[in-house]
C-alpha positions as CSV (number, residue, x, y, z in Angstrom):
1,X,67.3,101.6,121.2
2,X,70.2,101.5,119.1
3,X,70.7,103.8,116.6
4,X,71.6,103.0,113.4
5,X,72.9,104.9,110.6
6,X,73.5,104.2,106.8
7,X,76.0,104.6,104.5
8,X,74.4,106.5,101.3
9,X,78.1,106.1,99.3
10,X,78.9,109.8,98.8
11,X,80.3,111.8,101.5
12,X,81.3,111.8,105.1
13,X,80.5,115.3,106.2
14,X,78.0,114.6,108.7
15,X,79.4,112.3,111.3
16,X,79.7,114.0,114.5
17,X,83.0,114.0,116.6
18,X,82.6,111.3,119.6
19,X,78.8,111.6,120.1
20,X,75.8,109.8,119.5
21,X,74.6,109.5,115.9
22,X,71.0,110.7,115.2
23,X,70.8,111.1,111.5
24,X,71.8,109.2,108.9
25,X,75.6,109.6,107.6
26,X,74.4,111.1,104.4
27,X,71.0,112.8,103.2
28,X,70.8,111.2,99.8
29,X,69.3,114.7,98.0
30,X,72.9,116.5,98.8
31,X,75.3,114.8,96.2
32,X,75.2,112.2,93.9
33,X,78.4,110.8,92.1
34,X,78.9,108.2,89.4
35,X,80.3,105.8,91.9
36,X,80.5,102.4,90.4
37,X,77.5,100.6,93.1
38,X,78.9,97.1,92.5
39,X,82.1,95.4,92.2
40,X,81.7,94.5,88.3
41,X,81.6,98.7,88.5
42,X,78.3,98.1,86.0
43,X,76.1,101.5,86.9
44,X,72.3,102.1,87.5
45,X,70.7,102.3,84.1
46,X,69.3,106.1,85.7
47,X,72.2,108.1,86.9
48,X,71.3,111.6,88.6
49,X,73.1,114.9,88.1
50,X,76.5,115.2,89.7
51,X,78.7,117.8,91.0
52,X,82.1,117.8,88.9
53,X,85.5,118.8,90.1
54,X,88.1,121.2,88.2
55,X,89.1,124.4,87.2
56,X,86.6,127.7,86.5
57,X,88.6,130.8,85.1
58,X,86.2,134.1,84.1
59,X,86.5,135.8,80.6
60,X,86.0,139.0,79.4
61,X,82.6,138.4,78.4
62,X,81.0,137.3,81.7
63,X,81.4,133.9,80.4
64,X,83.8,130.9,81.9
65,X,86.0,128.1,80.9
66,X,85.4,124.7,82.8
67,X,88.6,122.6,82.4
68,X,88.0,119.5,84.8
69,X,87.1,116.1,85.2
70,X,83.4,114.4,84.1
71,X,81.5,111.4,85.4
72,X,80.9,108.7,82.4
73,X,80.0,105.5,81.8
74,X,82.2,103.5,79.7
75,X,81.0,100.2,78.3
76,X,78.7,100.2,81.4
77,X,81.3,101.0,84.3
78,X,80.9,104.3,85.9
79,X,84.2,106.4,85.1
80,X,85.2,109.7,84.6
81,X,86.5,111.7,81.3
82,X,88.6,115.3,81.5
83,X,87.2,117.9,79.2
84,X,89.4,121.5,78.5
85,X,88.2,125.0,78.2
86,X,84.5,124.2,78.1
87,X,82.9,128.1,78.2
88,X,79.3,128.3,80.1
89,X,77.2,130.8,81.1
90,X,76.3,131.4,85.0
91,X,72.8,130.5,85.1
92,X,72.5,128.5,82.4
93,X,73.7,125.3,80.8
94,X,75.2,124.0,77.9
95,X,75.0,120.8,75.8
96,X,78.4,119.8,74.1
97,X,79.9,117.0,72.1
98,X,81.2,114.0,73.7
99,X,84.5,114.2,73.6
100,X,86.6,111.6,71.4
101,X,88.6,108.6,73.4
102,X,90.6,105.7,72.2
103,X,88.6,102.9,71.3
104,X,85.1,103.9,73.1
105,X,82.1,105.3,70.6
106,X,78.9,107.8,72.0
107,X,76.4,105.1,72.9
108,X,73.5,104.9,70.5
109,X,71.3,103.6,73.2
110,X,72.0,106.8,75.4
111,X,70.5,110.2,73.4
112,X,72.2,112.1,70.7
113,X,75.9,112.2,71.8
114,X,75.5,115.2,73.8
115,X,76.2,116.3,77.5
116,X,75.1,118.7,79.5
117,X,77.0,121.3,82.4
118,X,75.1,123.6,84.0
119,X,77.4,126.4,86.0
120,X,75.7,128.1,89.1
121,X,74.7,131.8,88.9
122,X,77.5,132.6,91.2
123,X,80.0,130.1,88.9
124,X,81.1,128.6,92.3
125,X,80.3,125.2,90.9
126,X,79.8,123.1,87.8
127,X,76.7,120.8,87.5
128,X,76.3,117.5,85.0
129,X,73.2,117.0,84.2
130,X,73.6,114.6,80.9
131,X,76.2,111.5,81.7
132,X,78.0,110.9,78.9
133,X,77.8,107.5,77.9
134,X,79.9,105.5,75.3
135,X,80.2,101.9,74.0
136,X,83.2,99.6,73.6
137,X,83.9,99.8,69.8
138,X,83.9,96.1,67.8
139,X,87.5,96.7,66.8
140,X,88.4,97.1,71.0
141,X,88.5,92.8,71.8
142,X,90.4,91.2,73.5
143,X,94.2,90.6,71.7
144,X,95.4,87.2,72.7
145,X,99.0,88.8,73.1
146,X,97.5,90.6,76.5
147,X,100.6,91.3,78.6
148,X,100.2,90.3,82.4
149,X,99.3,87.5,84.0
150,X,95.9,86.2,85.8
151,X,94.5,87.6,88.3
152,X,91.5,87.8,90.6
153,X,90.7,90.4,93.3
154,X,88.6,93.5,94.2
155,X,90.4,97.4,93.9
156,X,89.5,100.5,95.2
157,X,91.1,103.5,94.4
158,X,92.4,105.7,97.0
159,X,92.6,108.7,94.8
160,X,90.8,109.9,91.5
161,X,93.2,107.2,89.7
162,X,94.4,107.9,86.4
163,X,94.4,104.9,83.8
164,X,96.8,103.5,81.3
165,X,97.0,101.4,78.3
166,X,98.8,98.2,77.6
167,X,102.1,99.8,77.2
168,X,101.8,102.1,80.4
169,X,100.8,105.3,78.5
170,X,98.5,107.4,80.1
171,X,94.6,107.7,78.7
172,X,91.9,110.3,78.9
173,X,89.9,108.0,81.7
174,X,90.0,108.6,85.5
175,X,88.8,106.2,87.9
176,X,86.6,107.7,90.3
177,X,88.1,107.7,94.1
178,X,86.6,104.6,96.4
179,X,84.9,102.9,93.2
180,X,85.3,99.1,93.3
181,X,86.8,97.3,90.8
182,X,87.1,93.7,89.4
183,X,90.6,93.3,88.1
184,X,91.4,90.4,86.1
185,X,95.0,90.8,85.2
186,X,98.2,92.2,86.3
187,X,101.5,93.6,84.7
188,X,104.7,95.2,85.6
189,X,106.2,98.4,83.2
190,X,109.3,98.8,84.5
191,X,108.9,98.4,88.3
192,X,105.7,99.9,88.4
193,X,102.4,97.1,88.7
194,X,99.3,97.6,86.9
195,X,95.9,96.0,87.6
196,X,93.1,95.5,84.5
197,X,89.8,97.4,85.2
198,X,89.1,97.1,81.5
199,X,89.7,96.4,77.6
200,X,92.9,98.5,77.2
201,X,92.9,100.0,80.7
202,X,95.0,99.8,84.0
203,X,95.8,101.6,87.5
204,X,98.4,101.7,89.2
205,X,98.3,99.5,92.2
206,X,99.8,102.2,94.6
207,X,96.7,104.1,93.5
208,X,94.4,101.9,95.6
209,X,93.3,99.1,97.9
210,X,92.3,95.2,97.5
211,X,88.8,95.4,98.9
212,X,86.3,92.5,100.1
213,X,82.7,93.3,99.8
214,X,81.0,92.3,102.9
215,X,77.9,94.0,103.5
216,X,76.6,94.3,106.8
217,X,76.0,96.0,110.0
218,X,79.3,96.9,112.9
219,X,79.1,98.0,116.3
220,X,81.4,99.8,118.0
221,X,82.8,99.1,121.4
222,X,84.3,101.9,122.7
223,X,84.5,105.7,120.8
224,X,86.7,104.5,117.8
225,X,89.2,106.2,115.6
226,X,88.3,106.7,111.7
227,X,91.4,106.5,109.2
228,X,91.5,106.3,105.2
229,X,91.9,104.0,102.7
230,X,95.5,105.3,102.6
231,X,95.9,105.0,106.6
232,X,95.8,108.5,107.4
233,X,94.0,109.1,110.7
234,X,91.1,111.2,110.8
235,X,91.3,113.8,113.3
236,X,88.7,116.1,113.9
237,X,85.8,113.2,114.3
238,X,85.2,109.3,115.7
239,X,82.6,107.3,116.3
240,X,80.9,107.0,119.5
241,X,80.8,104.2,121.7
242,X,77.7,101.7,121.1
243,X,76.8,103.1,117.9
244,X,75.3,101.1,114.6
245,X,76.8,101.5,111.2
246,X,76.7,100.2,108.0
247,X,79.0,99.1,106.0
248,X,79.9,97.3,102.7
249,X,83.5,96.5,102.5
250,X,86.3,95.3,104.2
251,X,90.5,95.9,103.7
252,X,93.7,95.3,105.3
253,X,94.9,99.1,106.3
254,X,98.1,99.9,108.2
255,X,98.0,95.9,108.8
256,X,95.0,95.8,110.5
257,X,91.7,94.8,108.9
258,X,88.9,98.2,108.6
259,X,85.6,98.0,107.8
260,X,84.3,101.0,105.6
261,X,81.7,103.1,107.3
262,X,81.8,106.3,104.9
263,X,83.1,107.1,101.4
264,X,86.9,106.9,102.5
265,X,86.7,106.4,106.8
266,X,87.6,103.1,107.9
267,X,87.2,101.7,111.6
268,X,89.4,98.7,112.8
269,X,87.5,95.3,113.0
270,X,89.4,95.6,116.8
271,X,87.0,98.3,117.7
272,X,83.9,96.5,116.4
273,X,81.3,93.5,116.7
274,X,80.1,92.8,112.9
275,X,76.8,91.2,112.0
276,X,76.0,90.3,108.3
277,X,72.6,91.2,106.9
């Protein structure tokens, strides 16, 4: 029987190097990010806790500052915020303010403005408990002088992409790697191209990929090669020969068209039969 294993959307840990698959990619309980799930990047009205990525430094005290970056939702897209010298407790965790950012407000809808980190007891990791949520403030519409031009496609960042206003400066907003984004306009700042994922907001476009969703089952025809969204190959794993995996996105890579089978592995369509659902 063919086996058949599916993409959960947060890691790739447990594919095994050119051998039969017999458990899923992912085991849903391990990690959950806040991956935008659809390409409007709106977010699951219930959002579990997350792992978040930065920088713990001990004090004195047997305390610790958390400098890093946050999951968020920001007018309903799933995004990330950095936060700076955060102290916590091993064992314990913490509620604090949301922090301030250029036209965004703490949602009403969303509890009292607060979020929450826990830090492990061996303050090897930092867990979010409470998302931060904020809301596109009334004065944030839409100028009718917005630079760029038109412009209709689907992005994927390649990287945790940092995001900058209308004039190219840099914000406190992160984009979260191999979210998918509608973009809607496009401008050039002195050489560089931008892409709209929101009021206010661009990314680079050498920070990502033009995606197509295209959910659906592939099968591979021989033991196939895995490479990222930025063509890198992936070396120490492949798929095996007349396996079954899902994916829900296709992109040209290295000039070839990939189908995503894992957060950021790609296999080429060359290696592949494809079957929509």
């Amino acid at each position: 029987m063919k086996k058949f294993a599916k993409y959960m959307g947060i890691t790739a840990a447990a594919l095994l190097a050119v051998a039969p698959i017999a458990a899923p990619v992912i085991n849903a309980s391990t990690e959950v990010t806040a991956e935008a799930t659809t390409v409007s990047g709106d977010v699951l009205n219930q959002v579990n806790a997350a792992k978040v990525t930065g920088d713990i430094t001990s004090n004195e005290d047997g305390t610790y500052n958390f400098t890093g970056s946050v999951p968020a939702v920001l007018d309903g897209k799933a995004s990330s915020i950095n936060v700076s010298n955060v102290t916590l407790t091993p064992g314990e965790s913490r509620y604090f303010d949301y922090p301030e950012i250029p036209n965004y407000t703490p949602s009403t809808d969303h509890g009292s403005g607060m979020y929450e980190l826990y830090l492990s007891e061996d303050a090897s990791e930092v867990i979010l408990f409470t998302f931060p949520f904020y809301d596109l403030t009334n004065n944030a519409t839409t100028p009718s002088n917005t630079p760029g031009t038109s412009l209709s496609l689907v992005f994927s960042p390649s990287i945790d992409a940092q995001t900058y206003d209308d004039n190219g400066n840099v914000t406190a907003i992160t984009l979260p790697k191999a979210s998918a984004w509608q973009i809607d306009r496009q401008m050039d700042i002195n050489g560089t191209t931008y892409y709209r994922v929101a009021t206010n907001e661009w990314v680079k476009k050498t920070d990502g990929i033009e995606v197509t969703p295209r959910e659906g089952q592939i099968d591979t025809n021989k033991v196939s090669s895995l490479y990222t969204s930025t063509g890198k190959k992936v070396t120490n794993r492949a798929l095996a020969a007349h396996t079954g995996w899902y994916t829900d996105r296709m992109a040209t890579i290295n000039g070839q068209i990939m189908y995503r089978v894992a957060t950021d592995e790609w296999i080429s369509i060359s290696d592949t039969q494809y079957a929509a659902f």
